[in-house]
N, C-alpha and C positions, 0 to 999 in steps of 0.2 A: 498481460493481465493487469499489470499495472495502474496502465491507463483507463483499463475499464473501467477499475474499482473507482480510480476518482472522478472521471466524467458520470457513472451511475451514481457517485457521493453527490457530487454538485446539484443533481436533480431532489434529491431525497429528500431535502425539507419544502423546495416550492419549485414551482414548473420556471425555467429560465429561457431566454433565447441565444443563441448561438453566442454573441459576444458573452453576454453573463458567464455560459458554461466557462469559453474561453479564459475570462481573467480569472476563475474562479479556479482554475487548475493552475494557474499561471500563481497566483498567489498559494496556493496547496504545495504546490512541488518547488517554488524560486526559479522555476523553469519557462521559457517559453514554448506555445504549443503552438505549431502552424496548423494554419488552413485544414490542408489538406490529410490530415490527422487525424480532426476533429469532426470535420465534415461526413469523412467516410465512417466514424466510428459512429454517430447518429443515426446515418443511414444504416447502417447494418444493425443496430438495436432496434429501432425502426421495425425491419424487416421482421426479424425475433418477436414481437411485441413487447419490446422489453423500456421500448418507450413509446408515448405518442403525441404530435405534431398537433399543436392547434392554435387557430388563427387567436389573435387578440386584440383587439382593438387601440387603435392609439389614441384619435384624434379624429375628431369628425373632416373628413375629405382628404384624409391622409390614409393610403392603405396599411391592413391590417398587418403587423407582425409574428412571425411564425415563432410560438414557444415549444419549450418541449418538456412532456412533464412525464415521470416514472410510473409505471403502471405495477401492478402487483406482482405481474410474473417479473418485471424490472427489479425490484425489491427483492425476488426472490435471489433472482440471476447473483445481485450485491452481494448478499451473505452466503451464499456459495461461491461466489469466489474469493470471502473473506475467514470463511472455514478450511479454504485451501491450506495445507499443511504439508506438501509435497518439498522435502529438503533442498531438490534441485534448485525451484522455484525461492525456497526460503534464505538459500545461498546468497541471492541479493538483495542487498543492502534497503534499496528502495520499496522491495516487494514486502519485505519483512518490517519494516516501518510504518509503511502507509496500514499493515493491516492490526499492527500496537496503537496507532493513531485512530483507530477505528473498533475497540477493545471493547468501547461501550456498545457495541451492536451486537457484541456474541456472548453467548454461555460460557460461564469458568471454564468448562471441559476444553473447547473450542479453543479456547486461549493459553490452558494449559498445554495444548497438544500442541500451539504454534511455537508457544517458545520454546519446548523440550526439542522439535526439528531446530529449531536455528540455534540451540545450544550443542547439539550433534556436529552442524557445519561448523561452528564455531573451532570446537574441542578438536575437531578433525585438520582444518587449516591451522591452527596452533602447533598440533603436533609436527604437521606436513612444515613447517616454517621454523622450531624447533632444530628439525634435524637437518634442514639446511643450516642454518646457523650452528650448528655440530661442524658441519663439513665446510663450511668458508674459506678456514684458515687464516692468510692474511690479506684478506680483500677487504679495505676498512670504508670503500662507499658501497660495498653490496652488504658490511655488516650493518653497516646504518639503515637500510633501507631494510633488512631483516630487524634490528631492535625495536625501529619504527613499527613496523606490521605486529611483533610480539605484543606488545606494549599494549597499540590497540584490541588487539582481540582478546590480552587481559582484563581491559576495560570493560570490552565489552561482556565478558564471562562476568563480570560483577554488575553490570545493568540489568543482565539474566534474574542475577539472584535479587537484584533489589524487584525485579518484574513479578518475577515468582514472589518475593514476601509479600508483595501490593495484592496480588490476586488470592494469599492465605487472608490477608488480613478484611478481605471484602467478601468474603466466602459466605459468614452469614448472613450478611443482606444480599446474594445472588441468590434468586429462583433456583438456577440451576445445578 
């Protein structure tokens, strides 16, 4: 889902062609995307009509380039998979980023609902991580790597709460 979200981002302010998408996620994520990734997940939006193919011209007697631009139901497809709120899915790290990094597309509700799931996974691996580090004993590079994980998912419980005050404090200029 991931991937969709930001290959259907990259289209949504102006119609791009294959490499644009490309570096366009490439700079989005710090990752690189291959080919064969990106190629098939066009065609299969494509398919959907969730996007559509069209020629554009370059240059006179140079052939035309194939862009590709988000249609409505594409648009739609976007913020339903950015209302996604399913814990499993919220579980990681990237899924639950890309759709904070994307906050200004949805209703308070929507946003409220995302961070309270990833504040569940959160609470939940803390505890799960907690009570390993109860029962360690004297294992002192599996406590490091237990303090390590504590720590951040203390952090992260406080980026929750600084997310949640951002979304009290923007409440009333939100329609929603």
């Amino acid at each position: 889902m991931y991937s969709d979200i930001v290959i259907l981002r990259g289209l949504l302010n102006a119609p791009k062609h294959g490499y644009e998408v490309k570096k366009y996620i490439e700079r989005a994520t710090g990752g690189l995307l291959n080919n064969n990734t990106l190629y098939p997940a066009l065609r299969r939006f494509e398919q959907r009509g969730e996007i559509e193919k069209v020629a554009e011209e370059v240059a006179p007697g140079r052939p035309p380039r194939t862009v590709y631009r988000i249609t409505d139901k594409g648009r739609a497809r976007l913020l339903a998979l950015l209302r996604t709120a399913d814990p499993m899915l919220l579980a990681k790290d990237e899924e639950f980023q890309v759709r904070v990094g994307l906050f200004d597309l949805l209703p308070a509700s929507d946003r409220r609902r995302i961070i309270e799931a990833r504040r569940e996974c959160v609470e939940h691996s803390l505890a799960a991580q907690e009570e390993l580090a109860a029962a360690a004993g004297h294992e002192p590079w599996g406590l490091r790597v237990l303090r390590f994980n504590l720590e951040g998912h203390r952090l992260e419980l406080a980026w929750l709460d600084e997310l949640q005050a951002a979304l009290a404090e923007s409440a009333p200029q939100d329609p929603t």
